[in-house]
C-alpha positions as a printed NumPy array, in Angstrom:
array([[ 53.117,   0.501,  -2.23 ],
       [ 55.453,   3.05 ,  -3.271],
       [ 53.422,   6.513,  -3.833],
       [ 54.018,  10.034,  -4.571],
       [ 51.903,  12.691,  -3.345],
       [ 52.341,  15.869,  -5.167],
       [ 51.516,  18.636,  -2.573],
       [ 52.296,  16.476,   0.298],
       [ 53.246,  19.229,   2.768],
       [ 49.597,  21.141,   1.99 ],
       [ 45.783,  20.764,   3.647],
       [ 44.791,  17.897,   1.901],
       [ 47.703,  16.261,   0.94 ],
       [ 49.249,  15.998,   4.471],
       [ 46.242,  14.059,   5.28 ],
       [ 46.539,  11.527,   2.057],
       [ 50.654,  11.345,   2.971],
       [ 49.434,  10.368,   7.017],
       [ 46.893,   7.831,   5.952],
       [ 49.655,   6.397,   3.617],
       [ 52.132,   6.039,   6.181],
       [ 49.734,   4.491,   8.816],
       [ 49.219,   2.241,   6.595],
       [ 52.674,   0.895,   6.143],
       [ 53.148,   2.006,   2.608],
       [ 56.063,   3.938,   1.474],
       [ 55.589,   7.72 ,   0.292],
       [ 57.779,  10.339,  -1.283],
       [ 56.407,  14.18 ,  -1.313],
       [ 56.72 ,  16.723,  -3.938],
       [ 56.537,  20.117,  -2.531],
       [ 58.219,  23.527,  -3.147],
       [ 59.751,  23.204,   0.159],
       [ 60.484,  20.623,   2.78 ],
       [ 58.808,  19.891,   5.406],
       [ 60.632,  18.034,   8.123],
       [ 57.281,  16.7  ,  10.499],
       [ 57.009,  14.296,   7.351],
       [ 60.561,  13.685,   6.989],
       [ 60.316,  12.414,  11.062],
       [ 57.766,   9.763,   9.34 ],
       [ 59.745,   8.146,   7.048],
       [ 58.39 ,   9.733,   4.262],
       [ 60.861,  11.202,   1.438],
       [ 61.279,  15.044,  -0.044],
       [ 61.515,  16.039,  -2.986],
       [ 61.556,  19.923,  -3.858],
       [ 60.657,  21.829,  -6.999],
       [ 58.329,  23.536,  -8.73 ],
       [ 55.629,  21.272, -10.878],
       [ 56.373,  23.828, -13.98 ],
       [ 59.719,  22.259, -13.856],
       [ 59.297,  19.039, -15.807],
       [ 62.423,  17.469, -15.191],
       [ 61.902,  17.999, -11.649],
       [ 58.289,  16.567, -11.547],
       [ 59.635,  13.412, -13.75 ],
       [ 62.835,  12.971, -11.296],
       [ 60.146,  12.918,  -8.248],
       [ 58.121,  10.268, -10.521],
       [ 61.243,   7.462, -10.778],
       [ 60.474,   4.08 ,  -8.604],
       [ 57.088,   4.96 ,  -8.329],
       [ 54.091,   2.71 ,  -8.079],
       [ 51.657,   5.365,  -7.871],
       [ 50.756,   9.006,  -7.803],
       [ 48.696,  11.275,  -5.896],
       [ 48.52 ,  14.792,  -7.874],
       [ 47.2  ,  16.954,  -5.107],
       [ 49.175,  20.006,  -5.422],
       [ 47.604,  23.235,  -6.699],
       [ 47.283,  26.727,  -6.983],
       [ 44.365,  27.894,  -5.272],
       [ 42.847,  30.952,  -5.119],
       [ 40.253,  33.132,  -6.811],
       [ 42.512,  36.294,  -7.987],
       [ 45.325,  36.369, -10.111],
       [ 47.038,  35.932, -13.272],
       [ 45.745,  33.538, -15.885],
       [ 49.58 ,  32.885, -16.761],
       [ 50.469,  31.393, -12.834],
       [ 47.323,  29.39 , -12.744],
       [ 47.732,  27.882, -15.833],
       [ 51.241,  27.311, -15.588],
       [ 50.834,  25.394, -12.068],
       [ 47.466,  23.395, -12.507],
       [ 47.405,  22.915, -15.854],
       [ 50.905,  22.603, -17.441],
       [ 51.971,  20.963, -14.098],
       [ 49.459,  18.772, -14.483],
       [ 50.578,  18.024, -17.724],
       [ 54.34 ,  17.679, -16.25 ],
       [ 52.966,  14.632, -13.971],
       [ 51.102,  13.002, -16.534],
       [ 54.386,  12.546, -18.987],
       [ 56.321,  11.831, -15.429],
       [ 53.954,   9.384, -14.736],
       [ 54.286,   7.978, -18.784],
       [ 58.138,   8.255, -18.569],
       [ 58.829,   6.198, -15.21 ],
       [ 55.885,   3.497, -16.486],
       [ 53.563,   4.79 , -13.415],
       [ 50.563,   2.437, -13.589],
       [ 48.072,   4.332, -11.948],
       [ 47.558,   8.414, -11.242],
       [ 44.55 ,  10.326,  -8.862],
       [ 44.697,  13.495,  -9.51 ],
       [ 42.464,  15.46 ,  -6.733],
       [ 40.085,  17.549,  -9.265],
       [ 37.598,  20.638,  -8.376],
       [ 33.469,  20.182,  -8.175],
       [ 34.591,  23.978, -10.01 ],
       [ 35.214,  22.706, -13.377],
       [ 31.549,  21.757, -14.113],
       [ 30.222,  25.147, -11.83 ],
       [ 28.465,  27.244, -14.431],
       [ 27.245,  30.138, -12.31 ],
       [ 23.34 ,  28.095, -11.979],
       [ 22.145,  26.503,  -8.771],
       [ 23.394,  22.495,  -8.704],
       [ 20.563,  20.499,  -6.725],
       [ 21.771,  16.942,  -6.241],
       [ 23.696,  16.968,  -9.253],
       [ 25.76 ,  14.307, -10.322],
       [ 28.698,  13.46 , -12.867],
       [ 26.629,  13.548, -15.501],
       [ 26.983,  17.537, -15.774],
       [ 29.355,  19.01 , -18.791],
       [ 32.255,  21.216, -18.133],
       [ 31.573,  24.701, -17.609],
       [ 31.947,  27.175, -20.746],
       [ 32.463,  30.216, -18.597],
       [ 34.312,  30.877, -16.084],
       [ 34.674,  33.469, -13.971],
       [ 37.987,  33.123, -12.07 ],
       [ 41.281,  31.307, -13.281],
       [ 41.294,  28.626, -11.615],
       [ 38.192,  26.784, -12.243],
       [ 38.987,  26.731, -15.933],
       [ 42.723,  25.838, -15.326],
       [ 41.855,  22.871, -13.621],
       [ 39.128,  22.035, -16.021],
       [ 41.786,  21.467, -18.692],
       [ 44.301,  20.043, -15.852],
       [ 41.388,  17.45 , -15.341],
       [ 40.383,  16.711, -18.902],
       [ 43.656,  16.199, -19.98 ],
       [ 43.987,  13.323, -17.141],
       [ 41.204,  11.515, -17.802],
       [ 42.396,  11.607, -21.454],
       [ 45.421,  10.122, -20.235],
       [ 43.992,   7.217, -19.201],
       [ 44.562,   4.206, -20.779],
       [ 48.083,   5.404, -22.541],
       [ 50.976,   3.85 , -22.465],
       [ 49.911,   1.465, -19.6  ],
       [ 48.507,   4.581, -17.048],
       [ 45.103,   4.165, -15.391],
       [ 44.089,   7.865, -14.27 ],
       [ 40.943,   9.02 , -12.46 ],
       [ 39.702,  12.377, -10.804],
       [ 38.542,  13.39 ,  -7.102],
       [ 36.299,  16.044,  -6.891],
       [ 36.647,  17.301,  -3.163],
       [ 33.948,  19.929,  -2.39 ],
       [ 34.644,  22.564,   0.509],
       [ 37.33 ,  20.59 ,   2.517],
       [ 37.58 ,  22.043,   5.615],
       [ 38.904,  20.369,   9.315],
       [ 41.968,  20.971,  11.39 ],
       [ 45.173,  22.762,  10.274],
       [ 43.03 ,  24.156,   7.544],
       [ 44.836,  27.517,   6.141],
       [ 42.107,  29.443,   4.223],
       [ 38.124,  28.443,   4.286],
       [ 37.7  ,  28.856,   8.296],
       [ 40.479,  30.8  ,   9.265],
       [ 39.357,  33.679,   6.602],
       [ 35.632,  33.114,   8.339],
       [ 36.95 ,  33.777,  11.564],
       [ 38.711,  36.875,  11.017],
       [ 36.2  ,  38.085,   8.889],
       [ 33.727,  37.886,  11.509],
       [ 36.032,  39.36 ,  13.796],
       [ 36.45 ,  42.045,  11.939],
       [ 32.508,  42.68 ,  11.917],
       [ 33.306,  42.365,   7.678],
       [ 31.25 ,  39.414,   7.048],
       [ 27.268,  39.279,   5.241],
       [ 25.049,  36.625,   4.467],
       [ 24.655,  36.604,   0.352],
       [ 20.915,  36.462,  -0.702],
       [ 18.192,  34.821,   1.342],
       [ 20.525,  32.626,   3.124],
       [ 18.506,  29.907,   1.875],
       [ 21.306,  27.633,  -0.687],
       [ 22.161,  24.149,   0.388],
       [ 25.851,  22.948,  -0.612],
       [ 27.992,  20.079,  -0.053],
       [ 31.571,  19.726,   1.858],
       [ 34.019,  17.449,   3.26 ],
       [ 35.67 ,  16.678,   6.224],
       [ 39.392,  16.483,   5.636],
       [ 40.137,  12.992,   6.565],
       [ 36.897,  11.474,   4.146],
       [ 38.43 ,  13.658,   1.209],
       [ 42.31 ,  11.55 ,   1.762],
       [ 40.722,   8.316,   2.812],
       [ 38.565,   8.787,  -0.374],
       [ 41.456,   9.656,  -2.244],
       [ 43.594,   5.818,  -0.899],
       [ 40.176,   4.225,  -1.692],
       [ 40.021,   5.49 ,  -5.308],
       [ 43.837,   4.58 ,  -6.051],
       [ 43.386,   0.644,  -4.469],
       [ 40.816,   0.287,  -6.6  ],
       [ 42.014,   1.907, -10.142],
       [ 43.474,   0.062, -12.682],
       [ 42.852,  -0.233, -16.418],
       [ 40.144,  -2.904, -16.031],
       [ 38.441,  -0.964, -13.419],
       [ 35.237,   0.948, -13.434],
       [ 36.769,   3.807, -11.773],
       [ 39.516,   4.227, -14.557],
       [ 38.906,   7.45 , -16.698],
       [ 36.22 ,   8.465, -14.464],
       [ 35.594,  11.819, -12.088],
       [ 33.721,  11.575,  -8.833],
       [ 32.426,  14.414,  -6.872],
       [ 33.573,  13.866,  -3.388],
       [ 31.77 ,  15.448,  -0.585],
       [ 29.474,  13.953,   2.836],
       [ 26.095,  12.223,   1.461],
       [ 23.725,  15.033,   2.454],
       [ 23.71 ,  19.029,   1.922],
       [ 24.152,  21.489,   4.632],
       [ 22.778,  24.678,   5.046],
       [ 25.413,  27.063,   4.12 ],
       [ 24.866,  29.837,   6.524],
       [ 23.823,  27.607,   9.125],
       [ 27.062,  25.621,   9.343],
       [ 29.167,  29.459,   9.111],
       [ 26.879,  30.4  ,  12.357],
       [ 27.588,  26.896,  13.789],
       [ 31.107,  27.522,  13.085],
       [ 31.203,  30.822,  14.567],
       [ 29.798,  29.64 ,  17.641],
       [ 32.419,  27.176,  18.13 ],
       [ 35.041,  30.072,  18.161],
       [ 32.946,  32.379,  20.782],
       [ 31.176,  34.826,  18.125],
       [ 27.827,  35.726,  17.284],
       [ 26.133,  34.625,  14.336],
       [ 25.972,  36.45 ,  10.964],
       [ 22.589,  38.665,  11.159],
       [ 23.444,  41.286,   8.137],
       [ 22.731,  39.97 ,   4.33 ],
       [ 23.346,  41.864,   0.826],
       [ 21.328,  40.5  ,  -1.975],
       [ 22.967,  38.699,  -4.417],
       [ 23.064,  40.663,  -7.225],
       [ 24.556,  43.332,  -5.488],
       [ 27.508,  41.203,  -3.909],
       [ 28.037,  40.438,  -7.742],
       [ 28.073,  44.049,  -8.935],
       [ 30.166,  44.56 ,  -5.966],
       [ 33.004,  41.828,  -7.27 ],
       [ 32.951,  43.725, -10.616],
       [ 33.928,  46.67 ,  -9.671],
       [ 36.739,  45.567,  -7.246],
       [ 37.695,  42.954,  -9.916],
       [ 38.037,  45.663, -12.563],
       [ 39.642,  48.127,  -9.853],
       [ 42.087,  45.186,  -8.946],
       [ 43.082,  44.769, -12.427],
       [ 42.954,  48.731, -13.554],
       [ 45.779,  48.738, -10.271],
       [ 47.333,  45.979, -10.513],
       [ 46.666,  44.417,  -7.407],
       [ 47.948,  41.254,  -6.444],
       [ 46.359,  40.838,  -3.564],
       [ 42.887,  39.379,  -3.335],
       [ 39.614,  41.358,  -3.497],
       [ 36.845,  40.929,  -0.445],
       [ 34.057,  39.88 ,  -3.162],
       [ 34.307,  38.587,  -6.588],
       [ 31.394,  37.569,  -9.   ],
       [ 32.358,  33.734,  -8.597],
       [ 32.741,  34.473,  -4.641],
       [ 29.167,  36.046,  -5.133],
       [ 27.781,  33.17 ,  -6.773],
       [ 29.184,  30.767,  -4.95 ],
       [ 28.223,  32.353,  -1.685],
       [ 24.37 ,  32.931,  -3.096],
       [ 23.7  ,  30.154,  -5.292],
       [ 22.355,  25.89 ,  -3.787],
       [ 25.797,  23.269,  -5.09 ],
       [ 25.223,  20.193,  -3.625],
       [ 26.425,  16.449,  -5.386],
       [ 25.894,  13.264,  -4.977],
       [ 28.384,  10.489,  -4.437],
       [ 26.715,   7.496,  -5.238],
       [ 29.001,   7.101,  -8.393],
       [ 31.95 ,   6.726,  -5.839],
       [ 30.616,   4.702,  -3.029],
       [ 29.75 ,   2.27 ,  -5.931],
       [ 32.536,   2.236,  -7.989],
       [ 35.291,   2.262,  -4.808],
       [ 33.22 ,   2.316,  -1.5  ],
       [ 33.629,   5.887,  -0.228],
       [ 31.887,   6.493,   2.913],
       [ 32.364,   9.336,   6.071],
       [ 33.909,   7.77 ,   8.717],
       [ 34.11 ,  11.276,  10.227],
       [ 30.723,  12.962,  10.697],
       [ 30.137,  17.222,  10.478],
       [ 29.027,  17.253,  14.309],
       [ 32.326,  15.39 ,  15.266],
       [ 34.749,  17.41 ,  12.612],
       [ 33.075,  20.576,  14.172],
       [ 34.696,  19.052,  17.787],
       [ 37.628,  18.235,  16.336],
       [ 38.682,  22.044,  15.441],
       [ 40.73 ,  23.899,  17.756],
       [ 38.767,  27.592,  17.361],
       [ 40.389,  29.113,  20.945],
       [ 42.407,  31.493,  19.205]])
């Protein structure tokens, strides 16, 4: 199989571009720079920016199949750059994808799009797209997801969406290395009652789930046009797994809490100072940090372990050994 993965050289998509190549299928990256560990692989580069859509369609040619992992992540910033990356890139790989005649596209999707500030208990893919939002990029990958599954079906392109929830594992660059030097830095408090479940992912179910999903789309598939949350079967504890976490590294557990509602009035005011400022960098708390740090959002997965057989090969306990926390 001949596959593009957009975002090849990032967290998750490293992962999806390893699996590919252990497999013995061929794989071309699309990155904004190169990275030359993959390039010692086999695998191809090809460099640009996904708001450049004659790049993006130049990536696309010879193609049997696409992996749209790359992304702007983040919780700050301007509605223009996350837009213009998750969205309109988005966009750029679907007519890529329509141009070469690309049968089949994943595009790796955000459990965000359907978060509307309310606790999710077991919740399933059933739930609408959020209204609200209250950071960028949520609602730019809302649209960024809608407008693949709409794709799906056109001109001969089966398209589906992953819904990863709180990947984390090794040679992760912002979930636990922001925990650990938060709690270094004494700067970190439980939000609320320290009571809210949620669900995550080890890093190597989210790309195997991500090969599983592609093998199995095509038009006449059930999994074409659909979005599955992806995350392990049952809920942590969220503040149980940070202490966990934090023991692994050497440092004590989290004992101070702020209630919720005033992490949340909190994010306001350094949301409206950041803006009033113009800062670019991001603020400590925001209202969607707050709520997602306060409020229970946990999914369930038997949609995809129906439709293409996902299953965690890779259990929390063992991920937690895998990470290398010495420094």
């Amino acid at each position: 199989m001949r596959a593009l993965v957009t975002g090849g050289g990032g967290f998750l998509g490293r992962y999806i571009v390893e699996q590919l190549v252990a497999r013995g299928d061929h794989v071309r990256v699309f990155s904004r720079q190169r990275y030359v560990e993959l390039e010692q692989l086999g695998v191809v580069s090809h460099t640009g920016d996904l708001q450049d859509a004659s790049a993006v369609a130049a990536a696309c040619e010879g193609i049997d199949i696409v992996f749209h992992a790359a992304a702007l992540p983040g919780i700050w910033g301007p509605w223009k750059l996350f837009h213009g990356v998750n969205t309109l890139g988005t966009q750029n790989v679907i007519e890529g994808c329509r141009r070469h005649g690309i049968g089949r596209l994943v595009f790796t999707s955000s459990p965000s799009v359907v978060y509307d500030g309310h606790d999710h208990l077991g919740a399933d893919e059933s739930l609408p797209y959020a209204t609200k939002f209250l950071c960028h990029y949520p609602h730019s990958k809302a649209l960024a997801e809608q407008a693949v599954l709409a794709a799906n079906g056109v001109a001969g392109l089966a398209t589906c969406a992953l819904r990863p929830h709180l990947i984390w594992g090794p040679r992760d660059t912002q979930l636990i290395p922001r925990l650990i030097e938060r709690a270094k830095r004494g700067q970190l408090r439980r939000v609320s009652d320290g009571n809210n479940l949620i669900s995550m992912v080890y890093v190597e179910n989210a790309a195997r789930a991500h090969l599983q999903a592609g093998d199995a789309l095509s038009l006449t598939s059930p999994v074409a046009g659909q979005a599955y949350f992806i995350n392990e079967p049952d809920p942590v504890n969220l503040w149980d797994w940070v202490n966990t976490l934090l023991g692994h590294a050497g440092l004590p557990p989290i004992t101070r809490s702020i209630s919720a509602s005033t992490a949340t009035a909190i994010g306001a005011v350094l949301e409206g100072a950041y803006g009033l400022l113009r800062i670019d960098s991001e603020p400590r708390m925001t209202r969607f940090l707050a709520s997602q740090l306060s409020r229970s959002h946990w999914y369930r997965v038997e949609k995809a372990q129906r439709d293409f057989g996902f299953e965690s090969l890779v259990s929390i306990e063992d991920g937690l050994r895998s990470l290398d926390l010495s420094n």
